[in-house]
TIMI-2910 file (N, C-alpha, C, CB; in pm, 1 decimal, decimal comma, always signed):
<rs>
+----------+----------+----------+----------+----------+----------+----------+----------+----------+----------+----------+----------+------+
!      n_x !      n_y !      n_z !     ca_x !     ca_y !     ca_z !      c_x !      c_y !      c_z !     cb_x !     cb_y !     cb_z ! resn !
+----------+----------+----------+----------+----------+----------+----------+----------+----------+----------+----------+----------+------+
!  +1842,6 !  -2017,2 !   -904,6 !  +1745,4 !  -2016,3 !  -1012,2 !  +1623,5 !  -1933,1 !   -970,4 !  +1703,7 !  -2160,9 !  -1049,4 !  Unk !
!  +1543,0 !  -1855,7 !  -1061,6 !  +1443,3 !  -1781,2 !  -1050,8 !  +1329,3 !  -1823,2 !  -1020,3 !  +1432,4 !  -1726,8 !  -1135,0 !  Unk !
!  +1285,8 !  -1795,5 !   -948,8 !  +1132,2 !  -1877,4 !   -939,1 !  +1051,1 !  -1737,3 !  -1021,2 !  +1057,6 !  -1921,6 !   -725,1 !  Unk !
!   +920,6 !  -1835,6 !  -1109,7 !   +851,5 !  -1749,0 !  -1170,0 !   +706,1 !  -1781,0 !  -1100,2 !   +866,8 !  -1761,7 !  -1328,4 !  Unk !
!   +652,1 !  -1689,7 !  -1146,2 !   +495,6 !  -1674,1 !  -1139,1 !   +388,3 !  -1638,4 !  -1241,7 !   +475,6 !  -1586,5 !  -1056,9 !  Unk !
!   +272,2 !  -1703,0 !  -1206,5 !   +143,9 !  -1659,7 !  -1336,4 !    +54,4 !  -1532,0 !  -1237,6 !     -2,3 !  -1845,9 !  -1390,6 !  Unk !
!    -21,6 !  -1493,7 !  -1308,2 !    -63,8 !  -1404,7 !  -1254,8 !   -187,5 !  -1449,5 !  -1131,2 !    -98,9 !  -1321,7 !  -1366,6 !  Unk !
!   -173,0 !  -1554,0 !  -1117,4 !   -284,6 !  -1615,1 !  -1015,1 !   -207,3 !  -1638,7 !   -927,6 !   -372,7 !  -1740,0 !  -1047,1 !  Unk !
!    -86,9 !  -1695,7 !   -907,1 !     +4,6 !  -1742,8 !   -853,4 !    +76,8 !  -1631,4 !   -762,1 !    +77,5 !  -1803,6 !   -951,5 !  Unk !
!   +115,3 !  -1509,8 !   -833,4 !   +178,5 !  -1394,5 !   -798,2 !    +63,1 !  -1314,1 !   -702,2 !   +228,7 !  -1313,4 !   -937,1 !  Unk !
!    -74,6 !  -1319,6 !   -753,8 !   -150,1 !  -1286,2 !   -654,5 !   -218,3 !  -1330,3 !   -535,8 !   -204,7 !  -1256,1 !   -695,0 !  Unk !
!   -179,1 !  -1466,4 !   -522,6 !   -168,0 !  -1547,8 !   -399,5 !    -84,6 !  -1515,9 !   -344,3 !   -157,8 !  -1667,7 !   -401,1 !  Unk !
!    +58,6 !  -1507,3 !   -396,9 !   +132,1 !  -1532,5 !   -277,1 !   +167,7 !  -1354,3 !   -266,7 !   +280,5 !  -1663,5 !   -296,1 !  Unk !
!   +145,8 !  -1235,3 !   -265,4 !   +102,5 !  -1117,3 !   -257,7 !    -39,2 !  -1100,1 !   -206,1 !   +119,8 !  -1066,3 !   -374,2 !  Unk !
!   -146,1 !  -1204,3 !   -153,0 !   -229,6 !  -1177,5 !    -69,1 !   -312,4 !  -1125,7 !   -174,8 !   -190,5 !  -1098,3 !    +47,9 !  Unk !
!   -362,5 !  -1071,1 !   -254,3 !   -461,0 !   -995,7 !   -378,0 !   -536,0 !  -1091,4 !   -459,3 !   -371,7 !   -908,5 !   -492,2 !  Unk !
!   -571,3 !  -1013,8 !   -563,2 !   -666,5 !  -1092,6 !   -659,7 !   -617,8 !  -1057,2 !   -769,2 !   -817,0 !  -1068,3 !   -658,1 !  Unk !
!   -630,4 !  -1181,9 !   -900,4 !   -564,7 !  -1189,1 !  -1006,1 !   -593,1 !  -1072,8 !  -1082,9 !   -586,7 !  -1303,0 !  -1067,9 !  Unk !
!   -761,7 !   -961,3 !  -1066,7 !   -806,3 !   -837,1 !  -1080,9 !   -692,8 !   -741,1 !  -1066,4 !   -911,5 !   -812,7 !   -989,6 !  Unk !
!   -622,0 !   -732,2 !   -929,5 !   -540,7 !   -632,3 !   -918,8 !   -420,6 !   -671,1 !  -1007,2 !   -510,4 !   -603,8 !   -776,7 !  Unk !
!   -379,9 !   -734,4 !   -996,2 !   -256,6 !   -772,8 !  -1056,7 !   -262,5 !   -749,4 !  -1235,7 !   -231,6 !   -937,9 !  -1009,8 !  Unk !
!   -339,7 !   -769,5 !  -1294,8 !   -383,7 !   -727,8 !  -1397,0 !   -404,1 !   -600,5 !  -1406,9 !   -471,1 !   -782,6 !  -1422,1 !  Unk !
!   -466,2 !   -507,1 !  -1319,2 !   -499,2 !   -380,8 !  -1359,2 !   -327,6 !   -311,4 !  -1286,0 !   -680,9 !   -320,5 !  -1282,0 !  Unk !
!   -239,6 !   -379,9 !  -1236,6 !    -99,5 !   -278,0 !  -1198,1 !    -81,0 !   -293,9 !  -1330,1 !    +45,0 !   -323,4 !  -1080,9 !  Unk !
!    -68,7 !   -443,6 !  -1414,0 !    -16,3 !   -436,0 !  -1537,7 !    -55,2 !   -343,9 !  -1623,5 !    -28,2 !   -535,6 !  -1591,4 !  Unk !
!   -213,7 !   -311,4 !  -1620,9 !   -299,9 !   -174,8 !  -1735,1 !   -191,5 !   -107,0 !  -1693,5 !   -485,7 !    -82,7 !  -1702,0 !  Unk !
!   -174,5 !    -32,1 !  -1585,6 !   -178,5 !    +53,6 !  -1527,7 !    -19,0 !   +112,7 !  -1540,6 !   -240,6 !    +16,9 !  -1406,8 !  Unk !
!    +54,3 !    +20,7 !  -1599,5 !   +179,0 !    +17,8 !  -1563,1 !   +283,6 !    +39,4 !  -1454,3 !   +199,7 !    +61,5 !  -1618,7 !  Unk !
!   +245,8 !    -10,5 !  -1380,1 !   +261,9 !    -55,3 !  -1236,9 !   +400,6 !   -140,1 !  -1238,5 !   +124,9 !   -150,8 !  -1183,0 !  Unk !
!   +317,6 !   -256,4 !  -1376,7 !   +407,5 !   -394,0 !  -1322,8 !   +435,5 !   -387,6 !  -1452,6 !   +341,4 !   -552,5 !  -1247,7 !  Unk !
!   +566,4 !   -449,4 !  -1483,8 !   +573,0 !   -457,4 !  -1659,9 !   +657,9 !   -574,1 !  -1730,5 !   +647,4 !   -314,4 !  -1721,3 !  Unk !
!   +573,0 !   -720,9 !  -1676,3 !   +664,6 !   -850,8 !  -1667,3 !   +600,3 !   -828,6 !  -1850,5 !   +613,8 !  -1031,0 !  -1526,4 !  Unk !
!   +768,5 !   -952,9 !  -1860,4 !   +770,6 !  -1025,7 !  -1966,1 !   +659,6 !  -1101,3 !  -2002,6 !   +862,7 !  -1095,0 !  -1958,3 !  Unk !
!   +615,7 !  -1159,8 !  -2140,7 !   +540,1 !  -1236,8 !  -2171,5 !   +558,0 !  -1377,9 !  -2230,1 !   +486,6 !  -1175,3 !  -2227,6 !  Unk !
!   +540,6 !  -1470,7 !  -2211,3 !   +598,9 !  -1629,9 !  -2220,9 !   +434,8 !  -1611,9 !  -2307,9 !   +639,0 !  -1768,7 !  -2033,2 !  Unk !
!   +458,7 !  -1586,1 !  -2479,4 !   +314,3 !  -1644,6 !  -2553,3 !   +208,2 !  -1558,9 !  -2505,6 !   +269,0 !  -1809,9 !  -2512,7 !  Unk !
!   +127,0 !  -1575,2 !  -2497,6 !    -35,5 !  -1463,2 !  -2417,6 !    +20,6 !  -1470,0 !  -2295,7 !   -240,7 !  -1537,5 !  -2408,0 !  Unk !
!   +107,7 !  -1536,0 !  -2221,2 !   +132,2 !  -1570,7 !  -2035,5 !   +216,1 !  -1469,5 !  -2009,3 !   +215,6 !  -1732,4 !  -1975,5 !  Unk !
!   +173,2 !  -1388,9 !  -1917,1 !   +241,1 !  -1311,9 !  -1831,1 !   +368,4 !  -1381,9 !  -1744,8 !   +137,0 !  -1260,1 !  -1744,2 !  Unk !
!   +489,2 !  -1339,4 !  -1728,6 !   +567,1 !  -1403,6 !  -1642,7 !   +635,4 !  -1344,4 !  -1560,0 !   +635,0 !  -1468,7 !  -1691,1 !  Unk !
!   +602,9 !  -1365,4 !  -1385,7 !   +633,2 !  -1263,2 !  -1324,6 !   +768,0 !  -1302,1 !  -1203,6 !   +491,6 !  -1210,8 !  -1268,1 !  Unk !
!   +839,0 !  -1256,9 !  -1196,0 !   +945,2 !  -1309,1 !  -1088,8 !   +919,0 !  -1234,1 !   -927,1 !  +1115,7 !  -1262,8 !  -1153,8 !  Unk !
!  +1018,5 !  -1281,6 !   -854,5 !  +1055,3 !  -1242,1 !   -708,4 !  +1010,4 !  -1093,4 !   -743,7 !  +1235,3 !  -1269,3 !   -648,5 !  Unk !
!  +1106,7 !  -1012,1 !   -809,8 !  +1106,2 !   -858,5 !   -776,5 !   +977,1 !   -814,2 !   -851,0 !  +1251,0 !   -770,0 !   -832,7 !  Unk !
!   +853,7 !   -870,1 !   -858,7 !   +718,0 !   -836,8 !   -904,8 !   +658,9 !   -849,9 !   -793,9 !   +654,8 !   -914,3 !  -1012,8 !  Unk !
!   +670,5 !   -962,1 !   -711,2 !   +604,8 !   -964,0 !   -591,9 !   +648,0 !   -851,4 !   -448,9 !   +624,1 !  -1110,8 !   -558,8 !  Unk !
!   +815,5 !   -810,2 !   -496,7 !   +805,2 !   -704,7 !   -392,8 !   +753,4 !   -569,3 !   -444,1 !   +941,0 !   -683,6 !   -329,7 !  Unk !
!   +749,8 !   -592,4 !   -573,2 !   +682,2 !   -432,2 !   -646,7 !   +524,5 !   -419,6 !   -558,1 !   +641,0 !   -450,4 !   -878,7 !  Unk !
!   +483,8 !   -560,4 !   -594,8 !   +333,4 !   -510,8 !   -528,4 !   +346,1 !   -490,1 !   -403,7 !   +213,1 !   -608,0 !   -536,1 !  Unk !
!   +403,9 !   -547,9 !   -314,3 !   +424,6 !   -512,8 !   -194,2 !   +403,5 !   -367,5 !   -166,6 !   +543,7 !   -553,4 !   -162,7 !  Unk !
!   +539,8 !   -299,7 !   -250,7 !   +546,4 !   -170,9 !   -218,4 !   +453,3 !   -126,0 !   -287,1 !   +660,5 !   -107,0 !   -234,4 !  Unk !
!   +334,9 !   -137,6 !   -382,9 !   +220,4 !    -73,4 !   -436,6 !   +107,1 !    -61,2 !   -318,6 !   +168,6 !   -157,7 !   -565,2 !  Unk !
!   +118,6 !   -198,1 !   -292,5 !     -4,2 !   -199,6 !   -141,4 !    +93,9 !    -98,3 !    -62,2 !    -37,2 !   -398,3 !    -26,8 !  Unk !
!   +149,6 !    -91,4 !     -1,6 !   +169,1 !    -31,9 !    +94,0 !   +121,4 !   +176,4 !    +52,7 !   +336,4 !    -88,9 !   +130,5 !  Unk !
!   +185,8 !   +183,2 !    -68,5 !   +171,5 !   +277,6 !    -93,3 !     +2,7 !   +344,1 !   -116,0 !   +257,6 !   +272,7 !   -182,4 !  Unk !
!    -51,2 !   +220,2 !   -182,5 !   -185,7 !   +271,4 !   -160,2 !   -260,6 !   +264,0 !     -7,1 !   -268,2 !   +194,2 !   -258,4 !  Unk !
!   -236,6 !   +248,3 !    +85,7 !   -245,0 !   +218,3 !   +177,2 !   -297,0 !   +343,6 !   +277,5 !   -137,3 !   +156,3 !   +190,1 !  Unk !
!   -139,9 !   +408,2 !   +231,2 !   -112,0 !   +529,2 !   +262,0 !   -201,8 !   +664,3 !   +222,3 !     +4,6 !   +534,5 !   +215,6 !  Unk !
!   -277,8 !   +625,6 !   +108,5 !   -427,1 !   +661,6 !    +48,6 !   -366,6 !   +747,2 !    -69,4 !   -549,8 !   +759,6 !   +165,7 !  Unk !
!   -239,3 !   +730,7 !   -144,6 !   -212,9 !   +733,2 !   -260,6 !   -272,3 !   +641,2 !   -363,5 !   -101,9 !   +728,3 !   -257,6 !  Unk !
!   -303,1 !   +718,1 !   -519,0 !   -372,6 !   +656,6 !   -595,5 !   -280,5 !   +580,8 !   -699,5 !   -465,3 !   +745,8 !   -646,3 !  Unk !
!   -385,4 !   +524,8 !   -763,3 !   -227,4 !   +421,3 !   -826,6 !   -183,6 !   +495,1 !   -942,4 !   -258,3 !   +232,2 !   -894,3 !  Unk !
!   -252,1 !   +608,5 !  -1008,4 !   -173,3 !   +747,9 !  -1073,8 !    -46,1 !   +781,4 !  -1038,0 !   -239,1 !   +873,9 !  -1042,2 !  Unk !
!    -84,1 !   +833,9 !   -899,4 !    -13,6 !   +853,6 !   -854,0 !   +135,8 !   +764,3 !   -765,6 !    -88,1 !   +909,7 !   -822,2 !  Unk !
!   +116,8 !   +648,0 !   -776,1 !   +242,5 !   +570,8 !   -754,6 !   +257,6 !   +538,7 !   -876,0 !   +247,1 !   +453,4 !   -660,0 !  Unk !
!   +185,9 !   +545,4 !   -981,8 !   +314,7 !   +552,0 !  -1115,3 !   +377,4 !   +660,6 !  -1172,5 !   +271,7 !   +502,9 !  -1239,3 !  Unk !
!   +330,8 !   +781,9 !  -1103,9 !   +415,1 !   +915,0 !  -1120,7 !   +549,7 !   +908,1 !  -1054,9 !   +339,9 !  +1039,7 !  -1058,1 !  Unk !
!   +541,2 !   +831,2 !   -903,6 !   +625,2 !   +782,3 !   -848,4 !   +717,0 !   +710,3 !   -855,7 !   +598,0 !   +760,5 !   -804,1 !  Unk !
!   +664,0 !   +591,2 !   -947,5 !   +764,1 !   +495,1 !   -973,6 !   +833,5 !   +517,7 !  -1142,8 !   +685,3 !   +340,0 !   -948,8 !  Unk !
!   +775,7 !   +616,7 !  -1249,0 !   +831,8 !   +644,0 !  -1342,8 !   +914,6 !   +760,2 !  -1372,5 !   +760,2 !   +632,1 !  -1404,8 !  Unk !
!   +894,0 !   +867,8 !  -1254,5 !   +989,1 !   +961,4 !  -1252,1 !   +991,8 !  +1018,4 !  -1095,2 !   +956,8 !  +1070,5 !  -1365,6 !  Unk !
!  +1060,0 !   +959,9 !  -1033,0 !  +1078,1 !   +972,7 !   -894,5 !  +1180,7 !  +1139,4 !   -866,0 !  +1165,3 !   +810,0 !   -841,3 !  Unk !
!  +1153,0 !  +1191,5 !   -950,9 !  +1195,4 !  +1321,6 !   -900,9 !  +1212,9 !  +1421,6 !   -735,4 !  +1113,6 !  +1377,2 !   -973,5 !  Unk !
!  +1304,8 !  +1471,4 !   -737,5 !  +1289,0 !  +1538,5 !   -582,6 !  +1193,4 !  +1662,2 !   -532,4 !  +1423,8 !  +1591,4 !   -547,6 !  Unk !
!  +1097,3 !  +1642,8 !   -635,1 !   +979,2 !  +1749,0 !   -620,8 !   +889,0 !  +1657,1 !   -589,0 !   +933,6 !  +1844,6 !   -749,0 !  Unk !
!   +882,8 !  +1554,1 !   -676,9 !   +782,0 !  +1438,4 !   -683,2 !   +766,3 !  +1376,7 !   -507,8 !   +853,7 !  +1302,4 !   -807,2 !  Unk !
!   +865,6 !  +1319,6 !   -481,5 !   +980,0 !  +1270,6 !   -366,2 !   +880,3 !  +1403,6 !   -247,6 !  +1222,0 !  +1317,0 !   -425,1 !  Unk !
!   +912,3 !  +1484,3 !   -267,1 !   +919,2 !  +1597,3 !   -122,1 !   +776,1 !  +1606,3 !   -136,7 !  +1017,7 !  +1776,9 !   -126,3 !  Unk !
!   +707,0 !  +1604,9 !   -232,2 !   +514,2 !  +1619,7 !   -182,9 !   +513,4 !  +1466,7 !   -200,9 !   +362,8 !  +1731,4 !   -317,0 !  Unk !
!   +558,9 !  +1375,4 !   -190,3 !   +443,0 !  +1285,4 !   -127,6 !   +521,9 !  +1256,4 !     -8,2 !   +386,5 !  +1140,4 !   -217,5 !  Unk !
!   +679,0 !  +1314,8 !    +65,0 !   +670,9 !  +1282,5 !   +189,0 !   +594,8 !  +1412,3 !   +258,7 !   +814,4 !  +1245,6 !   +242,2 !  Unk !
!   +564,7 !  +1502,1 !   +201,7 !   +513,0 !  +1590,4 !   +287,3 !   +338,9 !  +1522,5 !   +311,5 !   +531,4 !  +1756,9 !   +212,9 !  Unk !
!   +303,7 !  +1472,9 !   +214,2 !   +153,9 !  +1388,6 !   +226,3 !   +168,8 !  +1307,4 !   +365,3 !   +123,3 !  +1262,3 !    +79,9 !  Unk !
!   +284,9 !  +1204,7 !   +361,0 !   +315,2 !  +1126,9 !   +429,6 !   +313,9 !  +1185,1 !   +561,4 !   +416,1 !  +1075,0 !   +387,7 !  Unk !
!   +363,7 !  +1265,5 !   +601,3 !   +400,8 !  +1322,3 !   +736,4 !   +259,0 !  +1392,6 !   +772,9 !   +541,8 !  +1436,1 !   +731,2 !  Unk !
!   +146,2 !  +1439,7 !   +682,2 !    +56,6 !  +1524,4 !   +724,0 !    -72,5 !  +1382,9 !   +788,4 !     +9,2 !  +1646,8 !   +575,1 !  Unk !
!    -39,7 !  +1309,2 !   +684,6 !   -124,9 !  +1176,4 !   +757,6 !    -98,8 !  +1104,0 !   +864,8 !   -135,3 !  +1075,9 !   +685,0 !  Unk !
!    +47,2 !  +1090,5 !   +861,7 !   +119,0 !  +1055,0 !  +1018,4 !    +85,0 !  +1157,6 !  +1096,9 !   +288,2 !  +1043,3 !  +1029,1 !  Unk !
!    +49,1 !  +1317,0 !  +1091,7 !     -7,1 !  +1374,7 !  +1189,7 !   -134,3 !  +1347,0 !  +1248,6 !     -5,9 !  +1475,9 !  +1161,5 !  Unk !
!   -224,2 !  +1330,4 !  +1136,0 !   -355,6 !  +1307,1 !  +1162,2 !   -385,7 !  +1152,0 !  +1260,5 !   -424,4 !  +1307,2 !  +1009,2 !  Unk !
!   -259,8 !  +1027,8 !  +1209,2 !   -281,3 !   +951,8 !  +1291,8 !   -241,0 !   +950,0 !  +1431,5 !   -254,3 !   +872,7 !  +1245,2 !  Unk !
!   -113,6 !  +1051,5 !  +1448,2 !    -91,5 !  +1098,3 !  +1579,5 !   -271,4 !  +1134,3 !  +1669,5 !    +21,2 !  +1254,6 !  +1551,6 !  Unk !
!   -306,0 !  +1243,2 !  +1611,4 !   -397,9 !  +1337,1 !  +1640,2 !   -546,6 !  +1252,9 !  +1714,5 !   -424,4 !  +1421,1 !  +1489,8 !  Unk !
!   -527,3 !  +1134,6 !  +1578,2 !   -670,4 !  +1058,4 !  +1632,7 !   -617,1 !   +950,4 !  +1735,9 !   -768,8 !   +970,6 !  +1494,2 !  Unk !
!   -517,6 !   +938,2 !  +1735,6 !   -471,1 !   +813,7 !  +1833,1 !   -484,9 !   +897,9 !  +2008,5 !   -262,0 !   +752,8 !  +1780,7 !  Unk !
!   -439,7 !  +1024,9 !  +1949,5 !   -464,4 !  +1113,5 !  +2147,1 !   -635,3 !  +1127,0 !  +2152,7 !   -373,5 !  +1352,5 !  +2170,1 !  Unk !
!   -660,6 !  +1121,6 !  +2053,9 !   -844,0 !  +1125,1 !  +2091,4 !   -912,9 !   +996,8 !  +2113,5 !   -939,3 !  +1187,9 !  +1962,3 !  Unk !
!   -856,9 !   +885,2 !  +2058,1 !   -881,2 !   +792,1 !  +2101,2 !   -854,9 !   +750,0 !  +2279,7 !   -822,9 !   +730,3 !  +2009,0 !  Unk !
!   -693,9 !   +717,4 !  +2289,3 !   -676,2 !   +753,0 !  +2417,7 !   -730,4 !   +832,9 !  +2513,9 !   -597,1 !   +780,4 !  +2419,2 !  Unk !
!   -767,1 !   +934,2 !  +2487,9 !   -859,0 !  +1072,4 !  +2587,3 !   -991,6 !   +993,3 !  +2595,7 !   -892,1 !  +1266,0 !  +2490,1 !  Unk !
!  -1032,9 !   +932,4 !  +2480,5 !  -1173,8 !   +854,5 !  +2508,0 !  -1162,6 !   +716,7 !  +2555,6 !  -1260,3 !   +843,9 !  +2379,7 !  Unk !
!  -1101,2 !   +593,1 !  +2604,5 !  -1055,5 !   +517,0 !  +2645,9 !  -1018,7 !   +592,1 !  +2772,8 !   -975,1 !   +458,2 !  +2564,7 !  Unk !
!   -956,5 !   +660,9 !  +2818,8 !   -946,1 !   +706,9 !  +2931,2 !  -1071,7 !   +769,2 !  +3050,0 !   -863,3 !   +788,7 !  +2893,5 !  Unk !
!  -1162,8 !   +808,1 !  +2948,5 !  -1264,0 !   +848,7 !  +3021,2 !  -1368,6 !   +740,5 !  +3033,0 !  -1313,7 !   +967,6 !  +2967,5 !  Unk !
!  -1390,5 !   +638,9 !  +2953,6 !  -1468,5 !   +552,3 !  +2986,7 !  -1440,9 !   +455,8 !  +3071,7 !  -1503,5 !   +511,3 !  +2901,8 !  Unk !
!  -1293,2 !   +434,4 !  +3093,0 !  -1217,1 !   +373,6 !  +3240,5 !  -1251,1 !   +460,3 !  +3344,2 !  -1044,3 !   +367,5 !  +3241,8 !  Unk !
!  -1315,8 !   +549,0 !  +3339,0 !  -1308,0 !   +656,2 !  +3483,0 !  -1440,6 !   +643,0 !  +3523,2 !  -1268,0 !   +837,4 !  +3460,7 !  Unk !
!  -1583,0 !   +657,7 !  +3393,4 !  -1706,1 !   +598,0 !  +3375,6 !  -1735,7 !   +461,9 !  +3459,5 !  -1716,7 !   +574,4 !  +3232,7 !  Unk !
!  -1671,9 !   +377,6 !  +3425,3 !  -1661,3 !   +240,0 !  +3434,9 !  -1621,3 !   +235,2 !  +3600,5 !  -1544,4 !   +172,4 !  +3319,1 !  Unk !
!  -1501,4 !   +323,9 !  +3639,7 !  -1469,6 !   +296,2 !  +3775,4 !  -1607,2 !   +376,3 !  +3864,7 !  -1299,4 !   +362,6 !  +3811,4 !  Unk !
!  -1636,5 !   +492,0 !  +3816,6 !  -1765,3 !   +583,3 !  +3900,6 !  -1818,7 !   +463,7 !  +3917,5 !  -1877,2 !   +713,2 !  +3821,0 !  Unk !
!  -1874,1 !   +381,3 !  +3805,5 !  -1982,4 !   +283,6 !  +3799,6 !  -1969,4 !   +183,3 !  +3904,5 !  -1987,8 !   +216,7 !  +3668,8 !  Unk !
!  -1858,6 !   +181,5 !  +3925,9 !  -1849,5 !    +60,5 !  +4014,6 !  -1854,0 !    +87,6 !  +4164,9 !  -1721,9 !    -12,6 !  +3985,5 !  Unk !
!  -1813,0 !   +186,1 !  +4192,9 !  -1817,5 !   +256,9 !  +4334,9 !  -1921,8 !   +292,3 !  +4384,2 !  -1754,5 !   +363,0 !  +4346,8 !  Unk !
+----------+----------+----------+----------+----------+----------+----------+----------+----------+----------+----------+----------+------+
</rs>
């Protein structure tokens, strides 16, 4: 049997606020059934948002994951993994500068002590 959800409910247990969950619905994001004025949302709503957070995450806009999720084309598809991979560079990039700086303040730290 299905377990359902209200929109307070769905945004608890998705970690959010009943705000977001409402504006995927503007937004067409999310596109549950309606039980009367009540929104009614199942299991595969809560992994939709999942994959919405994640995607915005990634610093895609929510335009743009409904370009994504309404016509997932292989043009569509190849620029946002090419987005994807240019930000995975950048986190490469800052993670060796981080490290290079962590490294030198261990060396700081050892001068200091000697």
């Amino acid at each position: 049997m299905d377990e359902f959800y209200s929109v307070e409910s769905l945004a608890e247990t998705c970690g959010t606020t009943p705000r977001a969950i409402r504006l995927y619905v503007e937004k067409g994001l999310l596109t549950p059934p309606r039980a009367g004025r009540t929104y009614v949302f199942t299991a595969s709503s809560a992994h939709r948002v999942a994959a919405i957070q994640r995607i915005q995450r990634l610093g895609f806009s929510l335009g743009e994951i409904h370009d994504r999720f309404a016509r997932a084309t292989p043009r569509l598809l190849e620029s946002m993994i090419e987005r994807i991979e240019a930000l995975r560079r950048d986190a490469e990039r800052e993670l060796k500068d981080l490290h290079h700086d962590r490294d030198g303040l261990q060396n700081l730290r050892r001068e200091a002590s000697s």
